[in-house]
N, CA, C and O atoms as a GROMACS GRO file, in nm:
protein
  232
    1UNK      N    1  15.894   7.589  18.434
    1UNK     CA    2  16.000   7.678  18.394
    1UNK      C    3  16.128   7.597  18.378
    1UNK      O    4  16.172   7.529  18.470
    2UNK      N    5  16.181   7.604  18.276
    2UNK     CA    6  16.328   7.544  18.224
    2UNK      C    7  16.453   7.561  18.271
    2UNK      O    8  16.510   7.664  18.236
    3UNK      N    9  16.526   7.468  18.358
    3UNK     CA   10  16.653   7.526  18.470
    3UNK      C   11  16.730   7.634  18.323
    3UNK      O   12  16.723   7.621  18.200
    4UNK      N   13  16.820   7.768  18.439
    4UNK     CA   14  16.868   7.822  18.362
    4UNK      C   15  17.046   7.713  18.335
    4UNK      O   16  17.101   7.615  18.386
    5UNK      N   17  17.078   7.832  18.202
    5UNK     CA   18  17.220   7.724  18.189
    5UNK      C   19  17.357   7.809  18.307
    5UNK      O   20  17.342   7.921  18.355
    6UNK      N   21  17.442   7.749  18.323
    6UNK     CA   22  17.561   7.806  18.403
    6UNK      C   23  17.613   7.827  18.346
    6UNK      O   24  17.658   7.746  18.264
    7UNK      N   25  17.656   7.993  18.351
    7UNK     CA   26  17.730   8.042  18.269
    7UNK      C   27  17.844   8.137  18.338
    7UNK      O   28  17.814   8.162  18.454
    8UNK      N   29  17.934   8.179  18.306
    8UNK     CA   30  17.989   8.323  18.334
    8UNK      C   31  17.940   8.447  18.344
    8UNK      O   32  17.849   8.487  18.272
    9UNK      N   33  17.980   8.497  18.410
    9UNK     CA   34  17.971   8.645  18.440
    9UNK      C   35  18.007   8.727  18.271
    9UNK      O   36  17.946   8.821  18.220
   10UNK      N   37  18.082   8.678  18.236
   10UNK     CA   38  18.168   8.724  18.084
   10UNK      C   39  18.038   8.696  17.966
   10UNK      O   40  17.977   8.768  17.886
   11UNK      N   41  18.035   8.582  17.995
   11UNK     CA   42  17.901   8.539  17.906
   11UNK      C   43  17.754   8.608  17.923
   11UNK      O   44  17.678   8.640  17.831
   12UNK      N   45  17.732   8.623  18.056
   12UNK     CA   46  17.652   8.731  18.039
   12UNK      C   47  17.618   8.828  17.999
   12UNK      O   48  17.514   8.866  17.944
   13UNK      N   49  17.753   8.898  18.041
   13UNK     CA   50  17.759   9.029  17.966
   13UNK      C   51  17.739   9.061  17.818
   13UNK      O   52  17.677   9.155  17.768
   14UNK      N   53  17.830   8.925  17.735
   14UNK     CA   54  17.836   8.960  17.600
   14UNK      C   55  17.649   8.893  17.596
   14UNK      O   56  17.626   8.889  17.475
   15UNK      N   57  17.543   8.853  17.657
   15UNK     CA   58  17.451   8.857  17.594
   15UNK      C   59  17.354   8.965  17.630
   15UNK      O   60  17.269   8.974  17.541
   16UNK      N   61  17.333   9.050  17.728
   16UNK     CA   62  17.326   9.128  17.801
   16UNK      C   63  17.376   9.284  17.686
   16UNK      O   64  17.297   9.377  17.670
   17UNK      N   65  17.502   9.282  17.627
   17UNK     CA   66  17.502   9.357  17.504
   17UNK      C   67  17.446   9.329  17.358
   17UNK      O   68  17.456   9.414  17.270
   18UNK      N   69  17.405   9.242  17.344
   18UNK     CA   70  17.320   9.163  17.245
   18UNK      C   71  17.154   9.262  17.265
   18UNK      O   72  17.084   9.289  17.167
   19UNK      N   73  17.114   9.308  17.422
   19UNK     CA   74  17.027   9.339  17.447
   19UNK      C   75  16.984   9.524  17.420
   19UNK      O   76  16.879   9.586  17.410
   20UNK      N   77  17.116   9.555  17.417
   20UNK     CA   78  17.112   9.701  17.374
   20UNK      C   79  17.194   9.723  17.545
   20UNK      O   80  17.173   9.835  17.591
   21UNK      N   81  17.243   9.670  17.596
   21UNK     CA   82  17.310   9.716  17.750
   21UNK      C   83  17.445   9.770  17.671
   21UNK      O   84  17.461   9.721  17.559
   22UNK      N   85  17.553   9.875  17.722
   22UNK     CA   86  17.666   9.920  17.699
   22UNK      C   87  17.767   9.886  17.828
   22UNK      O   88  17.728   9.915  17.941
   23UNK      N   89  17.878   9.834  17.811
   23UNK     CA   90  17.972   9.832  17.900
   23UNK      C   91  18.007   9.945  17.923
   23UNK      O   92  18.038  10.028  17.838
   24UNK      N   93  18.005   9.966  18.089
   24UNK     CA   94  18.019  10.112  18.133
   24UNK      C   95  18.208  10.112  18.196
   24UNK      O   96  18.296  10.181  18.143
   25UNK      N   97  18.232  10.012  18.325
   25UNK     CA   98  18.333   9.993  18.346
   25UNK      C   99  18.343   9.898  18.491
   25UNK      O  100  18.241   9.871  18.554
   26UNK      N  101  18.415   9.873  18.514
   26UNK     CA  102  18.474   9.760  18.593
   26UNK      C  103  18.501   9.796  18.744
   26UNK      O  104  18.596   9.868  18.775
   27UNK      N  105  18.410   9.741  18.840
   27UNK     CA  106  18.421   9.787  18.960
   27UNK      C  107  18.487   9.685  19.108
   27UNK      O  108  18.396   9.658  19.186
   28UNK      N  109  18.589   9.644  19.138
   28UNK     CA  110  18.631   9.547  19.210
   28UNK      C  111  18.607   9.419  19.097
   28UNK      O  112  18.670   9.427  18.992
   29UNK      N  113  18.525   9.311  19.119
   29UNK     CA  114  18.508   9.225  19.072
   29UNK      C  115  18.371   9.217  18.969
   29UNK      O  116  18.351   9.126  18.888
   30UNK      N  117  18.259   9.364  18.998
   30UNK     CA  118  18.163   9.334  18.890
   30UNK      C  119  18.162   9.386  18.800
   30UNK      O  120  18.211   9.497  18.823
   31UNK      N  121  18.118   9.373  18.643
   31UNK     CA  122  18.124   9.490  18.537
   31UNK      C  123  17.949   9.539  18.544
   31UNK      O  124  17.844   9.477  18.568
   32UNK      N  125  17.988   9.709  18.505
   32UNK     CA  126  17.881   9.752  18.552
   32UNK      C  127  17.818   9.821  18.358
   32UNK      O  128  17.864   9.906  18.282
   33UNK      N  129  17.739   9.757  18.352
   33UNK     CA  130  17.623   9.760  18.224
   33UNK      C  131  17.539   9.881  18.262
   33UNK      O  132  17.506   9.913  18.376
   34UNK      N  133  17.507   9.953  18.132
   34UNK     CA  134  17.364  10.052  18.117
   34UNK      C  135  17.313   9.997  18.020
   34UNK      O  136  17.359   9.897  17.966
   35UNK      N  137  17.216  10.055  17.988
   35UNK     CA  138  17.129  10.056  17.875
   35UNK      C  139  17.054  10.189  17.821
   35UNK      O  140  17.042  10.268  17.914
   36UNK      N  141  17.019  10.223  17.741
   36UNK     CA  142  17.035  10.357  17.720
   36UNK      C  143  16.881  10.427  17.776
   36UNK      O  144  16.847  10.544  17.759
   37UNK      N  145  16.812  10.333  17.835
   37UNK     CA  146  16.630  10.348  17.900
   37UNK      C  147  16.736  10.395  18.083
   37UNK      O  148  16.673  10.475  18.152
   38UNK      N  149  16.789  10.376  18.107
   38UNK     CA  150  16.860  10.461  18.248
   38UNK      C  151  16.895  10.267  18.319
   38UNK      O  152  16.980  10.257  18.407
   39UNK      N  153  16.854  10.194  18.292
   39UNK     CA  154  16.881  10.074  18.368
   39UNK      C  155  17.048  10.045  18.354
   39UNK      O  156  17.136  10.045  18.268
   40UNK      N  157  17.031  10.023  18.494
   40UNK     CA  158  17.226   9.957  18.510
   40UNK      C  159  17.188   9.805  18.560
   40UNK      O  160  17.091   9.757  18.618
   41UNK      N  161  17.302   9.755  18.515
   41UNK     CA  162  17.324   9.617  18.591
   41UNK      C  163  17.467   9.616  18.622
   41UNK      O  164  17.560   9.677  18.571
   42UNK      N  165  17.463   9.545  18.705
   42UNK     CA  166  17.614   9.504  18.825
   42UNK      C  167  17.644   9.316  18.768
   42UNK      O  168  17.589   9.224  18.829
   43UNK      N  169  17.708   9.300  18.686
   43UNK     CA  170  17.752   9.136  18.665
   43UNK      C  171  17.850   9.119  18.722
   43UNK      O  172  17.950   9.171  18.673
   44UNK      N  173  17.867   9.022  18.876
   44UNK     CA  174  17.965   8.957  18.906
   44UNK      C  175  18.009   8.888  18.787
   44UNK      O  176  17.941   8.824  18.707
   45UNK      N  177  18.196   8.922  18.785
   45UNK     CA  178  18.301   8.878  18.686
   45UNK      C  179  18.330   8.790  18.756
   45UNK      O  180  18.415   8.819  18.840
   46UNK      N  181  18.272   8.634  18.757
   46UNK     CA  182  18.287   8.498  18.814
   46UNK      C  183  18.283   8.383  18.691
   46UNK      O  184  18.216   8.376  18.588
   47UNK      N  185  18.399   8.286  18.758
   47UNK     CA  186  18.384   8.153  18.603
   47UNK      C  187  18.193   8.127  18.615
   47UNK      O  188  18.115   8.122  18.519
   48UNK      N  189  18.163   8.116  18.743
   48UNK     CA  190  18.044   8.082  18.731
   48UNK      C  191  17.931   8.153  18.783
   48UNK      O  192  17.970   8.197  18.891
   49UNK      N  193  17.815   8.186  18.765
   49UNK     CA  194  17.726   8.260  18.827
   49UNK      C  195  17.627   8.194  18.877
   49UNK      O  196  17.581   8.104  18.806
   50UNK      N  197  17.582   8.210  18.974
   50UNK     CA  198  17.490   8.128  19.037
   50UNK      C  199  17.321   8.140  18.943
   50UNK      O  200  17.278   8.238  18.882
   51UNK      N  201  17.271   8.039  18.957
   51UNK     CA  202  17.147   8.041  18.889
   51UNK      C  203  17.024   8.146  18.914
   51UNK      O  204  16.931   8.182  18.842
   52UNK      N  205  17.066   8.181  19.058
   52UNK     CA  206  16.990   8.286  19.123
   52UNK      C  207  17.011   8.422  19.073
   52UNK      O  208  16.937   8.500  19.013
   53UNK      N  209  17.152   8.433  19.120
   53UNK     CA  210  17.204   8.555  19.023
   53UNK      C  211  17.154   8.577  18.903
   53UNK      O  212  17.100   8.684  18.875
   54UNK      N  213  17.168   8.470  18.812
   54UNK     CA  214  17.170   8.540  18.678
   54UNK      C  215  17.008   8.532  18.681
   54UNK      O  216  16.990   8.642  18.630
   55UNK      N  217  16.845   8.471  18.710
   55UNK     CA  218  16.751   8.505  18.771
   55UNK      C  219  16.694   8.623  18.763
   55UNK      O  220  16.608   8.673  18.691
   56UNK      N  221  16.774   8.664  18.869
   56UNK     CA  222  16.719   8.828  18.923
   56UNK      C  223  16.825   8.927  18.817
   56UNK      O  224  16.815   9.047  18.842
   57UNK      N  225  16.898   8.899  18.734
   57UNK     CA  226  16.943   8.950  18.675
   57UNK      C  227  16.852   8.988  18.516
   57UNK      O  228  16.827   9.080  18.438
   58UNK      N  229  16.835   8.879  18.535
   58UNK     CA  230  16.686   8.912  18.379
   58UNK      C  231  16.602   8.963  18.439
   58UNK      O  232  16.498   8.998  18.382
   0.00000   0.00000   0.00000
């Protein structure tokens, strides 16, 4: 399996909407994503995201 790349929290998101996810709104520090199948995601808004994070995030 191919290390992932380090990215932002920001960067995620905009690929994450690429996916059919909608920006819902902004909670302390994470932005909180739907998708229109009922799935949410929580993206820590960080310069960097840990490799783990973004992981369990796909």
């Amino acid at each position: 399996m191919a290390k992932l790349p380090v990215i932002s929290g920001r960067e995620a998101g905009k690929a994450f909407a690429k996916l059919n996810f909608v920006y819902d709104h902004h909670r302390g520090s994470h932005m909180i994503y739907y998708h229109p199948s009922g799935r949410h995601l929580s993206i820590p808004d960080h310069n960097e995201l840990d490799r783990g994070t973004l992981r369990k995030l796909i």
